[in-house]
Z-matrix of the N, CA and C atoms (Angstrom, degrees):
N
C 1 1.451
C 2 1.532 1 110.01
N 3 1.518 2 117.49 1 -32.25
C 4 1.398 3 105.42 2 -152.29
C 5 1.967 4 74.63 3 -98.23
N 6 0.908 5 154.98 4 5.45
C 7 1.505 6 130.06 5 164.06
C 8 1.276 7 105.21 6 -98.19
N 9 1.407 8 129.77 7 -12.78
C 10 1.292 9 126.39 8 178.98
C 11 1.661 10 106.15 9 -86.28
N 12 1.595 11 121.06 10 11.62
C 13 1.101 12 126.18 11 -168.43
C 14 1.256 13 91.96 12 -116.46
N 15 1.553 14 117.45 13 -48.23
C 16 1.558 15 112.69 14 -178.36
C 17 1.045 16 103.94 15 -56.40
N 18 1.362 17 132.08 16 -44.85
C 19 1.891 18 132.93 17 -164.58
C 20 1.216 19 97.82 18 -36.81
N 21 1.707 20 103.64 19 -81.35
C 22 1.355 21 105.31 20 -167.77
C 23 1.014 22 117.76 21 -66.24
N 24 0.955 23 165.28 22 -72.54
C 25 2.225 24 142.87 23 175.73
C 26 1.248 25 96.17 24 -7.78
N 27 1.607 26 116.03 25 -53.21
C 28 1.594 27 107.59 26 -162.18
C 29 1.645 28 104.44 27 -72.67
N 30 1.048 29 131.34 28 -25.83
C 31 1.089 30 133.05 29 -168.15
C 32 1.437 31 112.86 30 -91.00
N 33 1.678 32 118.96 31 -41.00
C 34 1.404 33 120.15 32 168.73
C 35 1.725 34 113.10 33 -74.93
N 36 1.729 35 127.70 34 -8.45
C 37 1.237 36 125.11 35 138.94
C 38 1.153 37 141.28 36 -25.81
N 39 2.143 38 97.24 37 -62.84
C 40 1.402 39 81.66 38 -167.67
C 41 1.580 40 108.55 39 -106.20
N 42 1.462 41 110.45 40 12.27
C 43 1.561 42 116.18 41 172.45
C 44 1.817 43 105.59 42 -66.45
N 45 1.553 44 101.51 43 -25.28
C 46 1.566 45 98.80 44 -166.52
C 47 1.714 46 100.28 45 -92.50
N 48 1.499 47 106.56 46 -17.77
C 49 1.651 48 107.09 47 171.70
C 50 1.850 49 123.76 48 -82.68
N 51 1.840 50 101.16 49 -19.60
C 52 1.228 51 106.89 50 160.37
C 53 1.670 52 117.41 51 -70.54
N 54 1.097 53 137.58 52 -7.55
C 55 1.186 54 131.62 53 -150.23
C 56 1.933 55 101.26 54 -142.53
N 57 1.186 56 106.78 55 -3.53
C 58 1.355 57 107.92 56 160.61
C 59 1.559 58 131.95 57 -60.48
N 60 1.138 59 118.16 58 139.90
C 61 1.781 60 101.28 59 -161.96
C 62 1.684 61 88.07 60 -85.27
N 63 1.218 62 98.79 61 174.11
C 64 1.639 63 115.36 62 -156.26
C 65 1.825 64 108.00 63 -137.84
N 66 0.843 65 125.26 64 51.16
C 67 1.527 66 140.58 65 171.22
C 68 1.619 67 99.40 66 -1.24
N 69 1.122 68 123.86 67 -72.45
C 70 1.483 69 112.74 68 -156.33
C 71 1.750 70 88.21 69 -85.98
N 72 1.134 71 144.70 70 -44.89
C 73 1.986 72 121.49 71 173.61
C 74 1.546 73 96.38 72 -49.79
N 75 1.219 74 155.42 73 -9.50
C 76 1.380 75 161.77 74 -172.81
C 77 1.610 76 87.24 75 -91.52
N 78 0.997 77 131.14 76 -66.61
C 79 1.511 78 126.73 77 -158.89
C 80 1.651 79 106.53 78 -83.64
N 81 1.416 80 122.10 79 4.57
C 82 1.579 81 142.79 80 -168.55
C 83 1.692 82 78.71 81 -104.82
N 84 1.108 83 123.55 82 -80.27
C 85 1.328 84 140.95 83 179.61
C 86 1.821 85 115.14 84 -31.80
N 87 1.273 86 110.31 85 -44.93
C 88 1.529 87 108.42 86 179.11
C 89 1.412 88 116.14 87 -61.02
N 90 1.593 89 112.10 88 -22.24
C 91 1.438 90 124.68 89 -165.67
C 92 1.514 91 101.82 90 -39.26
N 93 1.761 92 104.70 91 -48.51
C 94 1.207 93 121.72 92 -176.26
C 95 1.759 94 125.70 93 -46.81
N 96 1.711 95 100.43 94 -27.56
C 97 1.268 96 103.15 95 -163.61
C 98 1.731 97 96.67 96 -105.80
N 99 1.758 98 112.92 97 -17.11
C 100 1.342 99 108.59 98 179.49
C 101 1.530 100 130.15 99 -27.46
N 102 1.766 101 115.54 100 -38.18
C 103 1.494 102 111.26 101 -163.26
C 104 1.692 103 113.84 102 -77.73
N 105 1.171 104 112.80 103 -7.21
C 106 1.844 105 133.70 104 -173.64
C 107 1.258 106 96.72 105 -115.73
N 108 1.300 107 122.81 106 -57.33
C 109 1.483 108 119.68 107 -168.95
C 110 1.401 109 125.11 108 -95.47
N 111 1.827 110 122.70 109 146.62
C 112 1.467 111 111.47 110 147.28
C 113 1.487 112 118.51 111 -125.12
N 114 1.014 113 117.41 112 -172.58
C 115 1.815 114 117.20 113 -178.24
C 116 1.554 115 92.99 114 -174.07
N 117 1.326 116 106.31 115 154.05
C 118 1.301 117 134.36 116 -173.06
C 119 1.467 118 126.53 117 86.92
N 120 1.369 119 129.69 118 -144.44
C 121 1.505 120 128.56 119 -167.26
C 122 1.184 121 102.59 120 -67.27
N 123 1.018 122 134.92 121 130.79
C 124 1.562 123 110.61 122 160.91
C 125 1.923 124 113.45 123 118.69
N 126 1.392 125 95.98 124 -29.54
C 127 1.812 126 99.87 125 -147.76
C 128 1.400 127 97.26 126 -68.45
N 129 1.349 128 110.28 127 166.55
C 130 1.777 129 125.73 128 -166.08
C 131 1.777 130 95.68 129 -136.37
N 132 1.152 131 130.60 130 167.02
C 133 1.495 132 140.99 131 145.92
C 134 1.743 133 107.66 132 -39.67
N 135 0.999 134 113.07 133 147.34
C 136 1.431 135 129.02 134 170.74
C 137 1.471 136 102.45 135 -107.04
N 138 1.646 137 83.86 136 -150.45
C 139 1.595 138 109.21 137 161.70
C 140 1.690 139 103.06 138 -80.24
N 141 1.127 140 102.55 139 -12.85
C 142 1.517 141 100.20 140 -179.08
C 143 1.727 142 113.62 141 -129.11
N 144 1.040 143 162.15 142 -177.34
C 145 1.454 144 147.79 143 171.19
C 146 1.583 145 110.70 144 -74.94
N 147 1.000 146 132.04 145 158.48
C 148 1.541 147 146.38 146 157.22
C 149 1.376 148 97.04 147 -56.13
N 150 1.257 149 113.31 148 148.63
C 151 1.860 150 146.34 149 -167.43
C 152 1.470 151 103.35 150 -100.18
N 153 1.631 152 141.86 151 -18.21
C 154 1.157 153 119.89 152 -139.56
C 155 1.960 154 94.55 153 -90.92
N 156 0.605 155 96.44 154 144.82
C 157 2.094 156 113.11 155 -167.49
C 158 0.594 157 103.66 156 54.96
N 159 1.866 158 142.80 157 74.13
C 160 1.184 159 135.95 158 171.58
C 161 1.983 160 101.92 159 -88.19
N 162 1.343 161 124.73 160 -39.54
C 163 1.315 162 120.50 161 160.63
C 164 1.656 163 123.34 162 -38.71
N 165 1.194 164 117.54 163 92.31
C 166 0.826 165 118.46 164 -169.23
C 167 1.675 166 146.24 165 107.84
N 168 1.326 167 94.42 166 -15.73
C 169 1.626 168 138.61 167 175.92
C 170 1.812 169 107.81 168 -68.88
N 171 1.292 170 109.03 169 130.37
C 172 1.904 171 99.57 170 -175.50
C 173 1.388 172 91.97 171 -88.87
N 174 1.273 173 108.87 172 165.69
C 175 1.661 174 123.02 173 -159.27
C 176 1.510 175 89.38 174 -101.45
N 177 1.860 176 95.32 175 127.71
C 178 1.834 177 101.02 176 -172.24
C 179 1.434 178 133.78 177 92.47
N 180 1.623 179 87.44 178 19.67
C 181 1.461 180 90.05 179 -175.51
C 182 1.682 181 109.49 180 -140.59
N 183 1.689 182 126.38 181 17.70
C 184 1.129 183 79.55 182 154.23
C 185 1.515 184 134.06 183 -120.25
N 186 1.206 185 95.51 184 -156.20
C 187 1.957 186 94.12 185 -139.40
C 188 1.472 187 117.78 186 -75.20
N 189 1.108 188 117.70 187 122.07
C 190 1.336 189 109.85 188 -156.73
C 191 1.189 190 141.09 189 127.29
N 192 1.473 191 111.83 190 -52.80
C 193 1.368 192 138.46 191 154.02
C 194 1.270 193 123.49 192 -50.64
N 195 1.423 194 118.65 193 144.11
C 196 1.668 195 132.51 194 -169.19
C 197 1.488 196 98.33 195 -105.79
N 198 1.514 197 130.06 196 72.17
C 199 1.461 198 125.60 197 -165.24
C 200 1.917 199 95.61 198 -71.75
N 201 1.506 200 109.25 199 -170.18
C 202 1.486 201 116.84 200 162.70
C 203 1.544 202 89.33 201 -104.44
N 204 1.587 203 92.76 202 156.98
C 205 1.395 204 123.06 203 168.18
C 206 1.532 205 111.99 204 -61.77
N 207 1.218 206 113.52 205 -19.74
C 208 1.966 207 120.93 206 154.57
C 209 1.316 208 123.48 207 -52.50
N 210 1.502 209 105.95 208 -46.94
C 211 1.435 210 122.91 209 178.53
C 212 1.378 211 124.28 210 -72.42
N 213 1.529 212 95.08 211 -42.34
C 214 1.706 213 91.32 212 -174.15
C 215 1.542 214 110.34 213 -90.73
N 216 1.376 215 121.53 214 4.35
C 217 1.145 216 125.72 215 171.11
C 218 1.285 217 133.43 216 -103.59
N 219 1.708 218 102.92 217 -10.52
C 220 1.330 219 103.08 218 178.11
C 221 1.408 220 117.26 219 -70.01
N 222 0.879 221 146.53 220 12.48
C 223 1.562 222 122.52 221 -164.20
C 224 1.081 223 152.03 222 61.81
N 225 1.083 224 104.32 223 12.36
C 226 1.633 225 127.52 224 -172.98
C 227 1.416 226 110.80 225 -86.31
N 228 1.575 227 114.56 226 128.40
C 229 1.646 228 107.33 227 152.22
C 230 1.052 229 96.06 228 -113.59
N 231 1.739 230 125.83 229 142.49
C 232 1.086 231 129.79 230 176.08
C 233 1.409 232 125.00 231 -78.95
N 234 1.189 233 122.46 232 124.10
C 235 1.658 234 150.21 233 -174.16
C 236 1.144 235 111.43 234 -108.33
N 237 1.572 236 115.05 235 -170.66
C 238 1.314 237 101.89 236 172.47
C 239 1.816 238 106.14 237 -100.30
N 240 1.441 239 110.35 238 0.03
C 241 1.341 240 118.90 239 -164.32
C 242 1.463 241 109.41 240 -97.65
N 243 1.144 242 115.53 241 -26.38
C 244 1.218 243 140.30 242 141.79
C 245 1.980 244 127.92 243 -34.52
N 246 1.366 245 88.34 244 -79.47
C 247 1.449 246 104.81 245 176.17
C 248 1.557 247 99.86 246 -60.95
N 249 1.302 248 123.65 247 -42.36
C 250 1.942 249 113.83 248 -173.30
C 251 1.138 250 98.21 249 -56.87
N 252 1.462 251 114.23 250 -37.18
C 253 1.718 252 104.74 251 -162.06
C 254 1.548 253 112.32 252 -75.51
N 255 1.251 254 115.84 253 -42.22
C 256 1.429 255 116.99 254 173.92
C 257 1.276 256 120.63 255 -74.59
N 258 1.437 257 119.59 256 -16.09
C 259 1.527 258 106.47 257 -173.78
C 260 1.408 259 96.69 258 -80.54
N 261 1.373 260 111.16 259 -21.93
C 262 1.761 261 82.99 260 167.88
C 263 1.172 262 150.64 261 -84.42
N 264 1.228 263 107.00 262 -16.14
C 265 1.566 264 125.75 263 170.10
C 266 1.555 265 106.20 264 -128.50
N 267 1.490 266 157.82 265 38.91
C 268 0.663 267 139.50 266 -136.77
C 269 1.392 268 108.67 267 -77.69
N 270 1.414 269 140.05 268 5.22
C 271 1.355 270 145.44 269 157.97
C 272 1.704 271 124.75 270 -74.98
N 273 1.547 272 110.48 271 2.36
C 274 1.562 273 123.29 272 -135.67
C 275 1.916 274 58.05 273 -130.00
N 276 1.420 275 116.35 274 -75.20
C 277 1.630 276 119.27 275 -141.39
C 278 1.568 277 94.40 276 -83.29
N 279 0.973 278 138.10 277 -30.66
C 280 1.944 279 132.84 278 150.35
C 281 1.414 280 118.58 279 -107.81
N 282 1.282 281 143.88 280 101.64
C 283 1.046 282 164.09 281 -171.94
C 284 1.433 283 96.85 282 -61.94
N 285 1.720 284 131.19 283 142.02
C 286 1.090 285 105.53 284 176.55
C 287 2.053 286 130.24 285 90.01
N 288 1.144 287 95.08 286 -42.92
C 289 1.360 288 119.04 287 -177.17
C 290 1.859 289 101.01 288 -35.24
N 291 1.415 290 140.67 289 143.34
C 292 1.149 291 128.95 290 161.67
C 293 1.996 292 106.05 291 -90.67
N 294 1.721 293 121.50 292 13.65
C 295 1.255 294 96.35 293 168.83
C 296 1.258 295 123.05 294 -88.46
N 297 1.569 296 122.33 295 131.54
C 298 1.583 297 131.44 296 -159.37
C 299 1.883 298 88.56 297 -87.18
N 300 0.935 299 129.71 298 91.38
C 301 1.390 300 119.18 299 155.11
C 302 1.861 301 123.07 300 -139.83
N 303 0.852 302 147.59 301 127.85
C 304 1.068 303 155.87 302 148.98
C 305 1.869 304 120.69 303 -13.81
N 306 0.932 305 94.96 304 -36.73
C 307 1.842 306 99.68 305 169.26
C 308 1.847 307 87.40 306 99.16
N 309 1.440 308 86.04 307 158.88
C 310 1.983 309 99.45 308 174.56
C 311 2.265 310 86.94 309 -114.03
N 312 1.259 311 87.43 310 113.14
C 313 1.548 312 93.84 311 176.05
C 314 1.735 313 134.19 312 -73.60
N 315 1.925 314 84.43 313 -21.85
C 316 1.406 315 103.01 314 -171.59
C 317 1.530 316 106.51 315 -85.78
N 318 1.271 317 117.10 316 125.09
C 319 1.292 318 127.87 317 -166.83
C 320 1.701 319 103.24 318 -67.70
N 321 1.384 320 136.10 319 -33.09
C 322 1.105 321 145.06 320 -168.51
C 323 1.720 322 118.33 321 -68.44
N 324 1.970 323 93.37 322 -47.66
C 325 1.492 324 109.40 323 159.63
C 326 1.029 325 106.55 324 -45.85
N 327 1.455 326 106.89 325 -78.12
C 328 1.817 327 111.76 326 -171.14
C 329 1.281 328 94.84 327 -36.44
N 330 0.849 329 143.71 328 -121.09
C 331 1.413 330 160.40 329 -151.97
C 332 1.786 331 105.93 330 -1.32
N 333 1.551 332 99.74 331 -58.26
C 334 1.433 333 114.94 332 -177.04
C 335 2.036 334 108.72 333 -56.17
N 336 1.365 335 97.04 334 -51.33
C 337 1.700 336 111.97 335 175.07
C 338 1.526 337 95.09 336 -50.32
N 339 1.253 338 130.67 337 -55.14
C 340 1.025 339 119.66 338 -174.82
C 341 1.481 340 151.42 339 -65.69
N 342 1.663 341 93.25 340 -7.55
C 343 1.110 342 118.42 341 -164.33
C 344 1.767 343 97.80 342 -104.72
N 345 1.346 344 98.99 343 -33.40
C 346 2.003 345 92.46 344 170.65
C 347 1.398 346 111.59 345 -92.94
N 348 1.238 347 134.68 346 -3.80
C 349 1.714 348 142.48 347 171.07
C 350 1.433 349 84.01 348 -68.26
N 351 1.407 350 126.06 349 -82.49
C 352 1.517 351 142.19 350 -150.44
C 353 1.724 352 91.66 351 -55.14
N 354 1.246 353 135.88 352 -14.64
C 355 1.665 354 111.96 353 -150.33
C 356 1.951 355 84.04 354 -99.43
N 357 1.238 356 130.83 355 -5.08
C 358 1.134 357 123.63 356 174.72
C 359 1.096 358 136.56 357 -93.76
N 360 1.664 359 146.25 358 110.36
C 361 1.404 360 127.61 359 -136.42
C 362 1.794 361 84.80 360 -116.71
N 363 1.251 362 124.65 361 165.46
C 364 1.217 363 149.22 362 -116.26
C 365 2.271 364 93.17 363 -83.00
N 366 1.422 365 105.88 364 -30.01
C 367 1.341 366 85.66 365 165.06
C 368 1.584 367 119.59 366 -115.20
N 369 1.560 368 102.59 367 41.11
C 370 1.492 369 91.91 368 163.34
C 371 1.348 370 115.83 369 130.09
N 372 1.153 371 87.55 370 -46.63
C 373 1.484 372 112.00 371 -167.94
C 374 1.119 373 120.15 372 -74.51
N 375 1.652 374 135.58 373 144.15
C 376 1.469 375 132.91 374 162.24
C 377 0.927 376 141.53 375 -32.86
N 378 1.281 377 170.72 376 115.65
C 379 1.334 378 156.93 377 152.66
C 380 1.374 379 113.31 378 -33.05
């Protein structure tokens, strides 16, 4: 009994260490979003808007940016429950939307992307 007790701790360990988001594979991961997007010190609008406070940020608003009438109408504040859902299909979760991307399918990415998007609060800076 008592090793069939260690198993599982050991086993519900490292299921919870596989599934931990991972900040820098998150910043491996943005590479993807670099040519539309920026975030951090510095960042400007792209082809797509700048990232910096997107936690929490209403969808279509920041300043500057030429969003679609998809975007600024959906209703969205961005979360992280939010952002999982759209980064994967983001044509599926705003209809309409002008972002051309394919979606990140792997729930782990997402997760990781999400975890270095979210660590930047609205001028740039880290959390």
């Amino acid at each position: 009994m008592k090793t069939f007790v260690v198993t599982a701790i050991a086993l519900a360990a490292s299921a919870g260490a596989a599934f931990a988001q991972d900040v820098a594979a998150g910043e491996t991961s943005f590479k993807k979003c670099l040519a539309c997007h920026a975030i951090g010190a510095g960042a400007a609008n792209k082809v797509g808007p700048e990232l910096n406070g997107l936690d929490g940020r209403k969808s279509g608003s920041a300043p500057g940016y030429n969003y679609s009438a998809a975007n600024k109408n959906s209703g969205i504040t961005w979360d992280k429950a939010n952002f999982l859902e759209y980064i994967k299909d983001p044509k599926a979760k705003v209809p309409g939307t002008k972002m051309v991307f394919p979606g990140i399918k792997n729930e782990k990415e997402a997760n990781d992307l999400w975890a270095y998007v979210a660590q930047f609060q609205a001028d740039g800076k880290k959390k």
